[in-house]
N, C-alpha and C positions, 0 to 999 in steps of 0.2 A: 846565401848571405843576405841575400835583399831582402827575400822573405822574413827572416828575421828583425830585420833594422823596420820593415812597418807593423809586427807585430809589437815590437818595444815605442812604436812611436803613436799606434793607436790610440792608448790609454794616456797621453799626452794629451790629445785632440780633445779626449770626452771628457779630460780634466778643466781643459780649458775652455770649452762651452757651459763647463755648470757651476768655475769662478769666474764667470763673466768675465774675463780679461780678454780686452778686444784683441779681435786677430788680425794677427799680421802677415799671415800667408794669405794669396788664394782660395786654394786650399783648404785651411781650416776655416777659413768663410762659410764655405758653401757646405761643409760640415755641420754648422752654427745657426744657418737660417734657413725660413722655409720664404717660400715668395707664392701670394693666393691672389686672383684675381678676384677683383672688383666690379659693380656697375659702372662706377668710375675710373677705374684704373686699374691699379694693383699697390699692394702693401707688401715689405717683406719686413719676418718678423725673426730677430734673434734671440736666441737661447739663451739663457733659461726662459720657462715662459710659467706665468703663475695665475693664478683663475683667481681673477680682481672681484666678479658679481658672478651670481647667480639668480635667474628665477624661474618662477612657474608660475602660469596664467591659470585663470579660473575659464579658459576655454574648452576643458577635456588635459587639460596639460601639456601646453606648449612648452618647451626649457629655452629657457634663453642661458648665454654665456657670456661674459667679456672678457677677453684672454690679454692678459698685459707682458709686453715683450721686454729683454733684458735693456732695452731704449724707450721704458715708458710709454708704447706707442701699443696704441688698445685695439685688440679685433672684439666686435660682437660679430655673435651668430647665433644658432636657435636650430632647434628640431621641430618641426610642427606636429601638433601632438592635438591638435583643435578638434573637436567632438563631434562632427558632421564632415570630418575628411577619412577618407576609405584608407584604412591601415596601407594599403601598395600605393597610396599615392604622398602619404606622409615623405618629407623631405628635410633635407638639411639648407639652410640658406645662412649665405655670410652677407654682412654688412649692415644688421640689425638683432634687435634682440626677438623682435617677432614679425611672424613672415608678413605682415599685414603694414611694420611701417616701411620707410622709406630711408635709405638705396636696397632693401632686401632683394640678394639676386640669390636664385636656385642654384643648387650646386647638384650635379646628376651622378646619381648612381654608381658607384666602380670608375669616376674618373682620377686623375691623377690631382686634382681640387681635394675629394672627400678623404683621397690617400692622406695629402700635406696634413688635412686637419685633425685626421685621427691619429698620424705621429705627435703631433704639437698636445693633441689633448692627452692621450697619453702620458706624456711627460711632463705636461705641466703640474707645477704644485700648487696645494690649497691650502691657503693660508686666508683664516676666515674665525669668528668666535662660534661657528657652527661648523667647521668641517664634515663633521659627518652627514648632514644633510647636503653640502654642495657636493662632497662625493658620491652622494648617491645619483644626483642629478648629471655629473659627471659621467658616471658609471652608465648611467640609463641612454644616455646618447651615444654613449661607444659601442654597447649590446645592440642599440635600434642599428646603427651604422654596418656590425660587421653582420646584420642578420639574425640575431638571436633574440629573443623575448625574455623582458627581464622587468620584476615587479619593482616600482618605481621606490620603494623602501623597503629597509630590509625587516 
């Protein structure tokens, strides 16, 4: 019986993270947001989450991102993509759009940091007068992330 009463109350949950209607459990809190740490501190960001900017450096092609949360509150981060760094040491860094300004801190490898942000990127929507070019920029960070190679347009 209980089994059942949280399969019928799941699709409640993921209703209510993607009409933003704030929660009012626990519970569907921690369903709703992710929490990243910072140079500074830490930000937590709620669902829905929508990809405000994109760009691309004429370094070898850095992506930068700024990810805007269901409370207007903006993450940048960036893949460095820069043309005299060794593919195995390319990295993801949050708290800029490129790794070169300032608070950019590294985000390593298989941690539970690069997890949060490839759920949020994932899911977040692009709303933009070029979508398809921010999805591919999109798209080209989440391939770099889970290990795969992938050309940077289609």
């Amino acid at each position: 019986m209980e089994k059942k009463l949280l399969y019928l109350m799941l699709p409640a949950l993921m209703l209510i993270c993607s009409l933003q209607v704030p929660a009012t459990a626990a519970s569907t809190a921690a369903v709703c947001s992710e929490t990243i740490p910072l140079a500074e501190g830490e930000v937590t960001l709620t669902a829905p989450y929508e990809i405000e900017e994109t760009l691309m450096y004429k370094d070898g092609g850095t992506i930068g991102v700024v990810i805007k949360d269901a409370n207007g509150i903006l993450l940048p981060l960036c893949y460095d993509q820069r043309i005299k760094m060794p593919e195995a040491e390319r990295s993801l860094y949050v708290g800029a759009t490129h790794p070169s300004n300032q608070p950019a801190s590294r985000v390593e490898r298989g941690s539970a940091t690069e997890g949060t942000i490839l759920r949020i990127l994932s899911s977040a929507e692009i709303k933009s007068s070029s979508p398809r070019v921010r999805q591919d920029l999109v798209d080209t960070i989440l391939e770099k992330l889970k290990g795969g190679k992938k050309a940077l347009f289609r």
